[in-house]
N, C-alpha and C positions, 0 to 999 in steps of 0.2 A: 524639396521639402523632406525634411529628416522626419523617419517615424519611428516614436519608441515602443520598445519591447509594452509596456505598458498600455498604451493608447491601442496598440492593435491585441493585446487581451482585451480589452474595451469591445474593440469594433468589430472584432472577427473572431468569429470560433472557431477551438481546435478541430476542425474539422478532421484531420487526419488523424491525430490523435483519437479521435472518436470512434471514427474507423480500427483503427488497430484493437479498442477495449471492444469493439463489437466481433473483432477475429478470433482477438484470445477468448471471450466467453463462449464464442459457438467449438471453437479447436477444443474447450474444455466440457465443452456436451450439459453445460448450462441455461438454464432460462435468468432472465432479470430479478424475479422470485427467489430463485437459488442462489443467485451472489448476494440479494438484500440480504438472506437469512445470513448467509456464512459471514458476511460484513457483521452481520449484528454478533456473533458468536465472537467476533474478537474483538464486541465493543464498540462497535459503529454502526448507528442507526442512522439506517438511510431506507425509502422505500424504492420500487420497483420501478415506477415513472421515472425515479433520479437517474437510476444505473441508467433506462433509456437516452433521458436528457444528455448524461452524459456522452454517450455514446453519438449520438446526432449530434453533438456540439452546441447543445442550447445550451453550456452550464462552459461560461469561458474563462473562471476562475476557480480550479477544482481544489477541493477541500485536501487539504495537504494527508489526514487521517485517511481517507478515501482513496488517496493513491496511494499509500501504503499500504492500505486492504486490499487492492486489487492487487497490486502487485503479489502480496503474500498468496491469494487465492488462486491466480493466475500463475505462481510459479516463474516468477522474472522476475532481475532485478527494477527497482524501484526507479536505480538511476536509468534504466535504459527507458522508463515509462514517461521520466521527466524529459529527458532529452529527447524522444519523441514528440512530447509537447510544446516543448521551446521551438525545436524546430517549424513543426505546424503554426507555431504564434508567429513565427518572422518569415513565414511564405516560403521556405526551401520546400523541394518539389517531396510529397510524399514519399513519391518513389527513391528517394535514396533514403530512406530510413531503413537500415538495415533490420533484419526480419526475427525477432526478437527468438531465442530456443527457449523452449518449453523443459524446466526444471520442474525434479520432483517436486508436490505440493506438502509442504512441514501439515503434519497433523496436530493439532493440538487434543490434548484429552479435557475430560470437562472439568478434573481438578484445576490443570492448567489458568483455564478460562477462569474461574473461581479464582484463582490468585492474581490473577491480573485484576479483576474488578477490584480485589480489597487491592491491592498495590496502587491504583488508581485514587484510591479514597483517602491514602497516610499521607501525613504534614510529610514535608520537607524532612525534618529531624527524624521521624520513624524510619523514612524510606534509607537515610542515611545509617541507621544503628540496625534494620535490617541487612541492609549491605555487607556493615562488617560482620555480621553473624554468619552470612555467607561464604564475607572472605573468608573467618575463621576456621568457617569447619572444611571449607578447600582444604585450607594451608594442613589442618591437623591431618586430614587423608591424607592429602600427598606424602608427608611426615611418616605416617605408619607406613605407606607404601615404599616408602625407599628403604627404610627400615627392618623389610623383609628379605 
C-alpha cells in the first residue's frame, strides 16, 4: 500500500522535527515563553503551550508563519527546517538529518517591527507604490555614488 506524504501528516507527527525545534531552543538558552514573545515581535502570535506542542509533535501540520519565525529566531535556514520536517513526515531515519549550524540571529529594532505591522496592513496598490519609492531612492543613491 502506497502512503502519501499527506496521509502520514495526518497520521504521524513530526516527531523528529520536533525534536530538532526542542534542540535549537535549548542550544539557544531559551524557554517556550521566550520564542512566544520573540514570535510575537515579528508578528506571530502563538502561545507557549504551542511552541511545546510543537516540539512534541502534537501540531503535525505547522503553520508556514511559525516556521519562518523559528527559523528566523533560531538562526537557520528555513529550508533546512522544512526539509527536516518532510523528512520526519516520510519516516527517514532522524539520524541522517544533517545537524543544522547555528547562524547569527538578524536583530531587528522596534522601528523595524513598526514598519512591518503597517506594511502588513497596505492594499496591494500601496505596498506596490511603496516599492517604487524604494526602488527610487536606491537607484538615485547609487547615481550620486558613482558619481563621486
Amino acid at each position: 500500500m502506497r502512503v502519501t506524504l499527506r496521509a502520514v501528516a495526518k497520521t504521524e507527527p513530526p516527531r523528529g522535527w520536533g525534536r530538532l525545534l526542542a534542540d535549537l531552543r535549548r542550544e539557544a538558552g531559551l524557554t517556550g515563553n521566550e520564542v512566544a514573545r520573540r514570535l510575537e515581535h515579528l508578528g506571530i502570535v502563538i502561545d507557549r503551550a504551542s511552541i511545546y506542542a510543537y516540539e512534541n509533535g502534537r501540531i503535525s501540520a505547522p503553520d508556514a508563519g511559525v516556521v519562518w519565525g523559528l527559523a528566523h529566531i533560531y538562526g537557520v535556514p528555513v529550508e533546512d527546517l522544512i526539509a527536516t520536517l518532510v523528512r520526519s513526515r516520510t519516516n527517514r531515519a532522524a539520524a541522517s538529518a544533517p545537524r543544522l549550524p547555528m547562524t547569527p540571529t538578524l536583530h531587528v529594532s522596534d522601528d523595524e517591527r513598526a514598519l512591518i505591522r503597517t506594511w502588513r496592513t497596505l492594499s496591494p496598490t500601496a505596498k506596490r507604490a511603496c516599492q517604487q519609492f524604494i526602488d527610487f531612492q536606491r537607484a538615485t543613491r547609487m547615481s550620486r555614488t558613482l558619481e563621486k
